[in-house]
C-alpha positions in Angstrom: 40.9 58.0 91.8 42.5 59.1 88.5 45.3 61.9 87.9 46.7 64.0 85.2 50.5 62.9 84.8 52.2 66.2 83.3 55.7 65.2 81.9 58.0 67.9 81.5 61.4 65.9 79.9 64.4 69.3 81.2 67.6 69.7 82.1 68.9 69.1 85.6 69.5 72.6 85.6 65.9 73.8 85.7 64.5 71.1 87.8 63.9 73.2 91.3 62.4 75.7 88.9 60.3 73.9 86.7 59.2 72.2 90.4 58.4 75.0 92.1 56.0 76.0 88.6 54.6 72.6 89.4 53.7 72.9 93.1 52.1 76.5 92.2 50.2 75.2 89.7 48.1 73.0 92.5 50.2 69.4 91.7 49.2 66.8 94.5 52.9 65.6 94.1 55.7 65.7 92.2 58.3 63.5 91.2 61.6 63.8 89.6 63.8 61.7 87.9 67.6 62.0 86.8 70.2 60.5 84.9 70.9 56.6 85.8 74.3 56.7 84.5 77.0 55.1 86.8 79.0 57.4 84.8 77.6 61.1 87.2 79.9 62.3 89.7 78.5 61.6 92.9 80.0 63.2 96.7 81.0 59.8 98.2 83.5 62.0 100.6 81.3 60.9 103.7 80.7 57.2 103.1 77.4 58.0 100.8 75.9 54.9 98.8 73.3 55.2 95.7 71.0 53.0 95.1 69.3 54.2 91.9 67.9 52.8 89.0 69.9 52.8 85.6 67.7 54.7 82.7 68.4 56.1 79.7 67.5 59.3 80.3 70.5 61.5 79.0 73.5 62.9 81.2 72.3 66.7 82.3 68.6 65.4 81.8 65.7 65.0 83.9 62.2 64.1 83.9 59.4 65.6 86.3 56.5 64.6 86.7 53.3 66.5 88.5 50.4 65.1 88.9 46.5 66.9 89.1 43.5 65.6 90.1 40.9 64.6 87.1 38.8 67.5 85.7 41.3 69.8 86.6 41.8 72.1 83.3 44.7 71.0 81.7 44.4 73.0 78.8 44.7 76.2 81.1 47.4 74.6 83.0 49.8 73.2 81.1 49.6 76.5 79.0 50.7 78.6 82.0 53.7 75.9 82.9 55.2 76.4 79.3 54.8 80.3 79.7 56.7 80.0 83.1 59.3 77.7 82.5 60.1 79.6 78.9 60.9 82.7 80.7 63.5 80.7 82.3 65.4 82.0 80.1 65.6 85.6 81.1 67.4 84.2 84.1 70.0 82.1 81.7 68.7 79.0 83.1 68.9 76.5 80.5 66.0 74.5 80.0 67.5 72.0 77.1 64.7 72.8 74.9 62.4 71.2 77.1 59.6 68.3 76.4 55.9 68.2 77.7 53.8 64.8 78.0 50.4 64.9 79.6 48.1 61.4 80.2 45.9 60.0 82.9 47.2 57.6 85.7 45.7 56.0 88.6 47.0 57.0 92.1 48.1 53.9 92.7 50.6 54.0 90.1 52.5 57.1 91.5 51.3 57.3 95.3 54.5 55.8 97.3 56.1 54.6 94.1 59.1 56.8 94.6 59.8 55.6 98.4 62.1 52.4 96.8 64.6 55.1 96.2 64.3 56.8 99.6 67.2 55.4 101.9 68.9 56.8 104.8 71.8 59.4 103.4 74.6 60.8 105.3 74.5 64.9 105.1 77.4 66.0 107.1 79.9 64.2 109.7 76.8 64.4 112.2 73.5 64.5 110.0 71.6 61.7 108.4 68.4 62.3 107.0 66.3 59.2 107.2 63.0 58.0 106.1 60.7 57.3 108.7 59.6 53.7 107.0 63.6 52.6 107.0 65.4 50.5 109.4 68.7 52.4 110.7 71.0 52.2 113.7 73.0 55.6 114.1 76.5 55.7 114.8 77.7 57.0 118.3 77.2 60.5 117.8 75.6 60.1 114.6 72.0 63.1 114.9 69.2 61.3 112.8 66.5 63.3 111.2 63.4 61.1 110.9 61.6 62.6 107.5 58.9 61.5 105.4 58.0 64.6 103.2 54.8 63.5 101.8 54.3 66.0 99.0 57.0 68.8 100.4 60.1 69.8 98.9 63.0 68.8 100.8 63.8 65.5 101.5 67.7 66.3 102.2 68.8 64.4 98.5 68.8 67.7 96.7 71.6 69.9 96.5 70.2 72.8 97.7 68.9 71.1 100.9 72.2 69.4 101.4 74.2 72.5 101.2 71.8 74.1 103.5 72.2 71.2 106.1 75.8 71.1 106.0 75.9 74.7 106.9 74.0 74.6 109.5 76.4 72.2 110.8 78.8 74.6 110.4 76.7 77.1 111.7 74.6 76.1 115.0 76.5 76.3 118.2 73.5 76.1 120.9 70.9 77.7 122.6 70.2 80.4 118.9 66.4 80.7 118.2 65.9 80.1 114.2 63.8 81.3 111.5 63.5 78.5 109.0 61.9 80.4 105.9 59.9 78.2 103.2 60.1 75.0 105.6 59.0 72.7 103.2 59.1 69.6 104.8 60.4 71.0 108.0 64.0 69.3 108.1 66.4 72.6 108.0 64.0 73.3 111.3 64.4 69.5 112.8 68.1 69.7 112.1 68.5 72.8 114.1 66.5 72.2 116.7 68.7 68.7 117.1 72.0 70.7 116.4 71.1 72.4 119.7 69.1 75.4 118.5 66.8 76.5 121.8 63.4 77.3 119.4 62.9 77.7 116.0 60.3 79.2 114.0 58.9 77.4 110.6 57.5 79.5 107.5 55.6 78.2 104.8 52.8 79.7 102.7 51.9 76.1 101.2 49.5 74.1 103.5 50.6 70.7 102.3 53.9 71.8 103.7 53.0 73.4 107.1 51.0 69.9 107.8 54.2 67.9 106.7 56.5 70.3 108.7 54.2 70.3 111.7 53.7 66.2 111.5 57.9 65.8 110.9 58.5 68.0 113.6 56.3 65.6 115.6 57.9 62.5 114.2 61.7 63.8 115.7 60.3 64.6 119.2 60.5 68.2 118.4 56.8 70.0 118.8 57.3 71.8 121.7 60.8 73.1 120.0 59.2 73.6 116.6 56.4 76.2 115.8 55.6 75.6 112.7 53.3 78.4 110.8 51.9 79.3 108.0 53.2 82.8 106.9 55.6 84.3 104.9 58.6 86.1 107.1 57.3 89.6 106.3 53.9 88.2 108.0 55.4 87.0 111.3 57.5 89.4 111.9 54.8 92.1 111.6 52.2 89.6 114.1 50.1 88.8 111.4 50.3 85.6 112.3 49.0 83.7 115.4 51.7 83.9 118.1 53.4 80.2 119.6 52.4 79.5 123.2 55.5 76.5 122.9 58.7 77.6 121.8 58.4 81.0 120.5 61.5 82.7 119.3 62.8 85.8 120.5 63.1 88.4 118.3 66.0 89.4 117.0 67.1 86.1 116.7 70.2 84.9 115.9 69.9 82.5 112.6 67.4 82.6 109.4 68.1 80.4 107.1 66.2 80.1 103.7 66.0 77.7 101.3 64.1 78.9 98.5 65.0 80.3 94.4 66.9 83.4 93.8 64.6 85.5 92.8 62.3 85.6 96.3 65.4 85.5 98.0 65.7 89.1 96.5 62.6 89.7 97.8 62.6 89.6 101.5 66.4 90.8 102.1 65.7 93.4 103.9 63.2 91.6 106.1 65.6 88.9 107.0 67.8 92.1 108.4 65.5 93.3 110.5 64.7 89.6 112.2 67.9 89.4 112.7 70.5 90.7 115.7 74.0 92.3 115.3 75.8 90.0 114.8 73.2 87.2 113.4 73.8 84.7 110.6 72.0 84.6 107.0 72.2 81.2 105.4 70.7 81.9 102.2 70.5 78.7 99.6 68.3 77.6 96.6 70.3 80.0 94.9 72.0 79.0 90.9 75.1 79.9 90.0 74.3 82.4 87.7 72.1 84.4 90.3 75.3 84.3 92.9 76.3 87.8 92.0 72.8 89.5 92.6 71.7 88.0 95.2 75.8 88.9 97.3 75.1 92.4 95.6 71.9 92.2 97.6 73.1 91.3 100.9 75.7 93.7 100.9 73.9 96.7 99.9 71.5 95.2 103.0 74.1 95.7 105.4 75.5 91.9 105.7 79.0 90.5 105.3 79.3 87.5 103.1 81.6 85.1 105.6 81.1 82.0 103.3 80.1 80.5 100.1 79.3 76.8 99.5 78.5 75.4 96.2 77.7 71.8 94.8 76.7 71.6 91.6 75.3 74.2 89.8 74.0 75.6 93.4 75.2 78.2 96.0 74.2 78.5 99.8 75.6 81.8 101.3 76.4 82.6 104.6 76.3 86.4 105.6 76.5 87.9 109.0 74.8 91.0 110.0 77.0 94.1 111.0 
Protein backbone atom coordinates (compact mmCIF):
# COMPACT_ATOMS: atom_id res chain seq x y z
CA UNK A 1 0.00 0.00 0.00
CA UNK A 2 1.07 3.56 -0.78
CA UNK A 3 0.70 6.76 1.44
CA UNK A 4 0.66 10.54 1.14
CA UNK A 5 3.82 11.82 3.24
CA UNK A 6 2.77 15.48 4.28
CA UNK A 7 5.92 17.41 5.52
CA UNK A 8 5.33 20.20 7.48
CA UNK A 9 9.29 21.62 8.27
CA UNK A 10 8.05 24.07 12.10
CA UNK A 11 9.33 25.07 14.96
CA UNK A 12 9.55 22.92 18.13
CA UNK A 13 7.23 25.29 19.48
CA UNK A 14 4.26 24.34 17.36
CA UNK A 15 4.87 20.68 17.11
CA UNK A 16 1.89 19.28 19.53
CA UNK A 17 -0.22 21.74 17.56
CA UNK A 18 0.52 21.27 14.19
CA UNK A 19 0.19 17.23 15.49
CA UNK A 20 -2.94 17.45 16.77
CA UNK A 21 -4.02 19.33 13.09
CA UNK A 22 -2.55 16.17 11.75
CA UNK A 23 -4.34 13.52 13.70
CA UNK A 24 -7.70 15.51 12.95
CA UNK A 25 -7.14 15.63 9.59
CA UNK A 26 -7.46 11.48 9.45
CA UNK A 27 -3.28 10.79 9.36
CA UNK A 28 -2.72 6.99 9.92
CA UNK A 29 0.47 8.09 11.86
CA UNK A 30 2.57 10.69 12.59
CA UNK A 31 6.06 11.18 13.01
CA UNK A 32 8.15 13.90 14.37
CA UNK A 33 11.55 14.76 14.18
CA UNK A 34 13.83 17.38 16.06
CA UNK A 35 17.04 18.97 16.24
CA UNK A 36 20.17 16.29 16.29
CA UNK A 37 22.44 18.76 17.79
CA UNK A 38 24.60 17.41 20.73
CA UNK A 39 24.58 20.97 21.43
CA UNK A 40 20.20 20.94 23.02
CA UNK A 41 19.91 20.92 26.61
CA UNK A 42 18.67 17.69 27.63
CA UNK A 43 17.27 16.80 31.66
CA UNK A 44 19.98 14.18 32.44
CA UNK A 45 19.00 14.90 36.36
CA UNK A 46 17.68 11.23 36.60
CA UNK A 47 20.35 9.15 34.80
CA UNK A 48 18.51 9.74 31.20
CA UNK A 49 20.55 8.66 27.97
CA UNK A 50 19.71 9.78 24.21
CA UNK A 51 20.22 7.87 21.65
CA UNK A 52 19.30 10.10 18.66
CA UNK A 53 20.37 10.56 15.34
CA UNK A 54 22.53 13.76 14.50
CA UNK A 55 20.68 15.87 11.49
CA UNK A 56 20.87 19.05 10.24
CA UNK A 57 17.78 20.15 10.97
CA UNK A 58 18.19 23.65 12.75
CA UNK A 59 18.21 24.28 16.67
CA UNK A 60 14.30 25.24 17.53
CA UNK A 61 13.26 23.23 14.32
CA UNK A 62 11.25 20.28 13.63
CA UNK A 63 9.91 18.23 10.99
CA UNK A 64 6.47 16.26 11.04
CA UNK A 65 5.44 14.15 9.04
CA UNK A 66 1.67 12.64 8.59
CA UNK A 67 0.92 10.30 6.55
CA UNK A 68 -2.78 9.46 4.42
CA UNK A 69 -3.83 6.77 2.65
CA UNK A 70 -3.68 7.11 -1.40
CA UNK A 71 -6.63 8.82 -3.03
CA UNK A 72 -7.29 10.68 -0.08
CA UNK A 73 -7.76 14.45 -1.35
CA UNK A 74 -4.82 16.18 -0.74
CA UNK A 75 -5.68 19.21 -2.36
CA UNK A 76 -8.58 19.66 0.29
CA UNK A 77 -6.29 18.59 3.00
CA UNK A 78 -3.35 20.14 2.99
CA UNK A 79 -5.37 23.36 2.27
CA UNK A 80 -7.23 23.03 5.68
CA UNK A 81 -3.65 22.11 7.63
CA UNK A 82 -2.13 25.51 6.34
CA UNK A 83 -5.51 27.41 7.40
CA UNK A 84 -5.12 25.75 10.94
CA UNK A 85 -1.63 25.95 11.67
CA UNK A 86 -1.64 29.86 10.28
CA UNK A 87 -4.09 30.81 12.89
CA UNK A 88 -1.43 29.65 15.20
CA UNK A 89 -0.74 32.79 15.39
CA UNK A 90 -3.65 34.26 17.16
CA UNK A 91 -2.44 32.22 20.04
CA UNK A 92 1.34 33.71 19.70
CA UNK A 93 2.61 30.36 18.89
CA UNK A 94 5.35 30.76 16.63
CA UNK A 95 5.37 28.69 13.76
CA UNK A 96 8.93 29.81 12.16
CA UNK A 97 7.37 30.56 8.96
CA UNK A 98 6.70 27.16 8.44
CA UNK A 99 7.43 24.64 5.28
CA UNK A 100 5.04 22.12 3.58
CA UNK A 101 6.23 19.01 1.37
CA UNK A 102 3.79 16.45 0.21
CA UNK A 103 4.94 13.06 -1.91
CA UNK A 104 3.95 9.38 -2.05
CA UNK A 105 5.69 6.65 0.13
CA UNK A 106 5.24 3.09 0.62
CA UNK A 107 4.16 1.81 4.16
CA UNK A 108 7.00 0.10 4.52
CA UNK A 109 9.13 3.04 4.47
CA UNK A 110 7.50 4.74 7.54
CA UNK A 111 5.54 1.72 9.38
CA UNK A 112 7.90 0.85 12.48
CA UNK A 113 10.65 3.00 11.13
CA UNK A 114 10.64 5.30 14.12
CA UNK A 115 10.83 2.29 16.88
CA UNK A 116 15.06 2.55 16.50
CA UNK A 117 14.70 5.61 18.54
CA UNK A 118 12.21 4.20 21.08
CA UNK A 119 14.26 3.03 24.20
CA UNK A 120 13.39 2.67 27.73
CA UNK A 121 13.42 6.39 29.49
CA UNK A 122 13.45 7.11 33.10
CA UNK A 123 10.38 9.66 33.96
CA UNK A 124 10.53 10.21 37.61
CA UNK A 125 12.66 8.44 40.59
CA UNK A 126 9.99 5.51 40.24
CA UNK A 127 8.62 5.70 36.46
CA UNK A 128 10.13 4.27 33.37
CA UNK A 129 8.22 4.15 30.30
CA UNK A 130 9.33 1.29 28.26
CA UNK A 131 8.69 -0.11 24.89
CA UNK A 132 7.12 -3.25 24.85
CA UNK A 133 9.70 -4.69 22.00
CA UNK A 134 12.84 -3.68 24.46
CA UNK A 135 14.79 -5.69 26.76
CA UNK A 136 14.86 -4.02 30.46
CA UNK A 137 15.54 -5.18 33.96
CA UNK A 138 13.96 -2.61 36.46
CA UNK A 139 15.66 -1.55 39.40
CA UNK A 140 14.34 -2.60 42.97
CA UNK A 141 11.55 -0.42 43.24
CA UNK A 142 11.88 0.85 39.84
CA UNK A 143 7.43 0.83 38.37
CA UNK A 144 7.79 -0.02 34.55
CA UNK A 145 5.11 1.06 32.16
CA UNK A 146 5.14 -1.33 29.21
CA UNK A 147 3.94 1.03 26.10
CA UNK A 148 3.82 0.66 22.51
CA UNK A 149 1.59 3.62 21.24
CA UNK A 150 0.96 2.49 17.84
CA UNK A 151 -0.48 5.60 16.24
CA UNK A 152 -1.36 7.52 19.78
CA UNK A 153 0.04 10.42 21.17
CA UNK A 154 1.96 9.87 24.19
CA UNK A 155 4.68 7.83 24.32
CA UNK A 156 6.19 9.49 27.66
CA UNK A 157 9.27 11.35 25.47
CA UNK A 158 7.30 14.57 25.08
CA UNK A 159 7.36 17.19 27.50
CA UNK A 160 3.93 17.47 28.12
CA UNK A 161 3.53 13.70 28.95
CA UNK A 162 6.64 13.82 31.15
CA UNK A 163 5.50 16.60 33.15
CA UNK A 164 2.21 14.93 33.46
CA UNK A 165 3.87 11.66 34.73
CA UNK A 166 6.06 13.26 37.10
CA UNK A 167 3.16 14.82 38.70
CA UNK A 168 1.32 12.15 39.21
CA UNK A 169 4.22 10.89 41.10
CA UNK A 170 3.83 13.63 43.07
CA UNK A 171 0.37 13.32 43.17
CA UNK A 172 -1.06 9.56 43.72
CA UNK A 173 -1.00 8.36 47.26
CA UNK A 174 -3.35 5.12 46.89
CA UNK A 175 -6.65 3.74 46.71
CA UNK A 176 -8.00 7.49 44.43
CA UNK A 177 -10.25 6.51 41.42
CA UNK A 178 -8.95 8.66 38.24
CA UNK A 179 -10.21 10.34 35.27
CA UNK A 180 -7.55 10.25 32.61
CA UNK A 181 -9.03 12.80 29.98
CA UNK A 182 -7.70 12.42 26.17
CA UNK A 183 -5.90 8.97 27.05
CA UNK A 184 -4.07 8.76 24.09
CA UNK A 185 -2.04 5.89 24.43
CA UNK A 186 -3.34 5.13 27.87
CA UNK A 187 0.01 5.69 29.92
CA UNK A 188 -1.09 8.64 32.36
CA UNK A 189 -3.91 5.81 33.14
CA UNK A 190 -1.27 2.77 33.44
CA UNK A 191 0.94 4.93 35.61
CA UNK A 192 -1.79 5.59 37.99
CA UNK A 193 -3.21 2.57 38.25
CA UNK A 194 0.57 1.22 39.07
CA UNK A 195 1.20 4.28 41.40
CA UNK A 196 -1.62 2.65 43.46
CA UNK A 197 -4.65 4.42 42.07
CA UNK A 198 -7.79 1.79 43.00
CA UNK A 199 -9.66 2.42 39.24
CA UNK A 200 -9.28 4.77 36.74
CA UNK A 201 -11.38 5.77 33.99
CA UNK A 202 -9.82 6.49 30.29
CA UNK A 203 -11.36 9.18 27.76
CA UNK A 204 -10.63 9.46 24.30
CA UNK A 205 -12.79 10.55 21.36
CA UNK A 206 -10.15 9.09 18.74
CA UNK A 207 -10.65 5.26 18.10
CA UNK A 208 -7.19 4.53 17.16
CA UNK A 209 -6.48 5.71 20.71
CA UNK A 210 -9.16 3.93 22.71
CA UNK A 211 -7.88 0.50 20.89
CA UNK A 212 -4.15 1.49 21.89
CA UNK A 213 -5.27 2.54 25.43
CA UNK A 214 -7.45 -0.46 25.90
CA UNK A 215 -4.54 -2.99 24.32
CA UNK A 216 -1.68 -0.95 26.69
CA UNK A 217 -3.80 -1.32 29.51
CA UNK A 218 -3.79 -5.04 28.67
CA UNK A 219 -0.09 -5.23 27.99
CA UNK A 220 0.63 -3.78 31.98
CA UNK A 221 -1.76 -6.30 33.57
CA UNK A 222 -4.19 -3.55 34.20
CA UNK A 223 -7.79 -4.40 32.38
CA UNK A 224 -9.69 -5.05 35.18
CA UNK A 225 -8.21 -1.66 36.75
CA UNK A 226 -8.49 0.35 33.49
CA UNK A 227 -11.88 1.13 31.71
CA UNK A 228 -10.96 2.60 28.94
CA UNK A 229 -13.87 4.54 26.79
CA UNK A 230 -14.59 6.36 24.17
CA UNK A 231 -16.13 9.66 25.29
CA UNK A 232 -15.37 12.99 26.04
CA UNK A 233 -15.61 13.86 29.96
CA UNK A 234 -18.83 15.92 29.52
CA UNK A 235 -20.20 12.40 27.96
CA UNK A 236 -19.34 10.12 30.89
CA UNK A 237 -20.18 12.04 33.33
CA UNK A 238 -23.68 12.64 32.01
CA UNK A 239 -24.00 8.43 31.24
CA UNK A 240 -23.86 8.83 27.78
CA UNK A 241 -21.53 6.37 27.64
CA UNK A 242 -21.77 2.67 28.37
CA UNK A 243 -21.09 2.12 32.07
CA UNK A 244 -17.80 -0.35 33.28
CA UNK A 245 -18.84 -3.66 34.87
CA UNK A 246 -14.68 -3.93 35.98
CA UNK A 247 -13.37 -1.05 37.71
CA UNK A 248 -15.75 1.60 37.53
CA UNK A 249 -14.89 4.81 39.28
CA UNK A 250 -16.84 6.39 41.86
CA UNK A 251 -18.02 9.58 41.22
CA UNK A 252 -16.74 12.33 42.62
CA UNK A 253 -13.43 11.06 42.31
CA UNK A 254 -10.58 12.28 43.57
CA UNK A 255 -7.91 12.90 40.56
CA UNK A 256 -8.53 14.09 36.76
CA UNK A 257 -5.76 14.64 34.99
CA UNK A 258 -5.65 15.95 31.31
CA UNK A 259 -3.26 16.05 28.93
CA UNK A 260 -4.43 17.88 26.08
CA UNK A 261 -3.83 21.90 24.31
CA UNK A 262 -4.87 24.99 26.05
CA UNK A 263 -7.52 25.81 24.38
CA UNK A 264 -9.94 22.50 25.15
CA UNK A 265 -8.63 22.66 28.42
CA UNK A 266 -10.78 25.94 28.55
CA UNK A 267 -13.35 24.06 27.47
CA UNK A 268 -14.35 21.47 29.91
CA UNK A 269 -13.24 23.47 33.25
CA UNK A 270 -16.15 23.38 34.68
CA UNK A 271 -16.88 19.77 34.00
CA UNK A 272 -13.70 18.65 35.47
CA UNK A 273 -15.29 20.53 38.82
CA UNK A 274 -18.14 18.85 38.95
CA UNK A 275 -16.23 15.15 38.62
CA UNK A 276 -14.36 16.03 41.09
CA UNK A 277 -14.74 15.85 45.22
CA UNK A 278 -13.75 18.67 47.77
CA UNK A 279 -10.81 18.44 48.10
CA UNK A 280 -9.78 16.62 44.61
CA UNK A 281 -6.74 17.29 42.51
CA UNK A 282 -6.68 18.87 38.83
CA UNK A 283 -3.50 18.09 36.95
CA UNK A 284 -4.02 20.03 33.96
CA UNK A 285 -0.91 19.79 31.13
CA UNK A 286 -0.52 20.23 27.32
CA UNK A 287 -0.63 23.64 28.25
CA UNK A 288 2.23 26.59 26.44
CA UNK A 289 3.64 28.99 28.26
CA UNK A 290 1.94 31.71 26.75
CA UNK A 291 -1.65 30.21 27.56
CA UNK A 292 -0.46 29.76 31.51
CA UNK A 293 -2.30 32.82 32.52
CA UNK A 294 -5.75 31.93 30.97
CA UNK A 295 -6.04 28.79 31.59
CA UNK A 296 -4.89 29.70 36.00
CA UNK A 297 -7.52 32.56 35.33
CA UNK A 298 -9.87 29.72 34.44
CA UNK A 299 -9.44 27.45 37.22
CA UNK A 300 -9.70 30.02 39.69
CA UNK A 301 -12.74 31.63 38.51
CA UNK A 302 -13.92 27.67 38.62
CA UNK A 303 -13.48 27.46 42.17
CA UNK A 304 -9.86 25.56 42.28
CA UNK A 305 -6.69 26.55 44.03
CA UNK A 306 -3.59 26.40 41.95
CA UNK A 307 -1.12 24.29 44.55
CA UNK A 308 1.64 23.80 41.89
CA UNK A 309 3.11 24.71 38.69
CA UNK A 310 5.66 22.61 36.71
CA UNK A 311 7.23 23.63 33.57
CA UNK A 312 9.90 22.08 31.03
CA UNK A 313 10.44 23.77 28.20
CA UNK A 314 8.07 25.87 26.70
CA UNK A 315 5.25 23.74 28.56
CA UNK A 316 3.22 24.00 31.93
CA UNK A 317 1.30 21.13 33.84
CA UNK A 318 -0.87 22.68 36.66
CA UNK A 319 -1.95 21.29 39.63
CA UNK A 320 -5.17 22.78 41.28
CA UNK A 321 -7.14 21.43 44.08
CA UNK A 322 -10.84 21.84 44.45
CA UNK A 323 -12.22 23.90 47.45
Amino acid sequence: MRWHEVTVDTTEEAVEMITNFLHELGAGGVSIEESGTLNKPRDTSLGQWYELPLNDIPEGRAIIKGYYPEGTDMDSLLAKLKQSVAQLEEFDIDTGSPVFGHTLVDDEDWATAWKQYYKPLRISDRLTVKPTWEDYTPSPGEIVLELDPGMAFGTGTHATTALCLRTLDKVIRGGEDVIDVGTGSGVLAIAAAKLGARAVLALDLDPVAVSSAAENSRLNGLEEQIHVMQSDLLGALKGQAPASEAAQVRLPVQVVVANILAEIILQFVGDVYEALQPGGVYIASGIIAPKQAAVEQALTEHGFVIEATYQEQDWVALVARKL
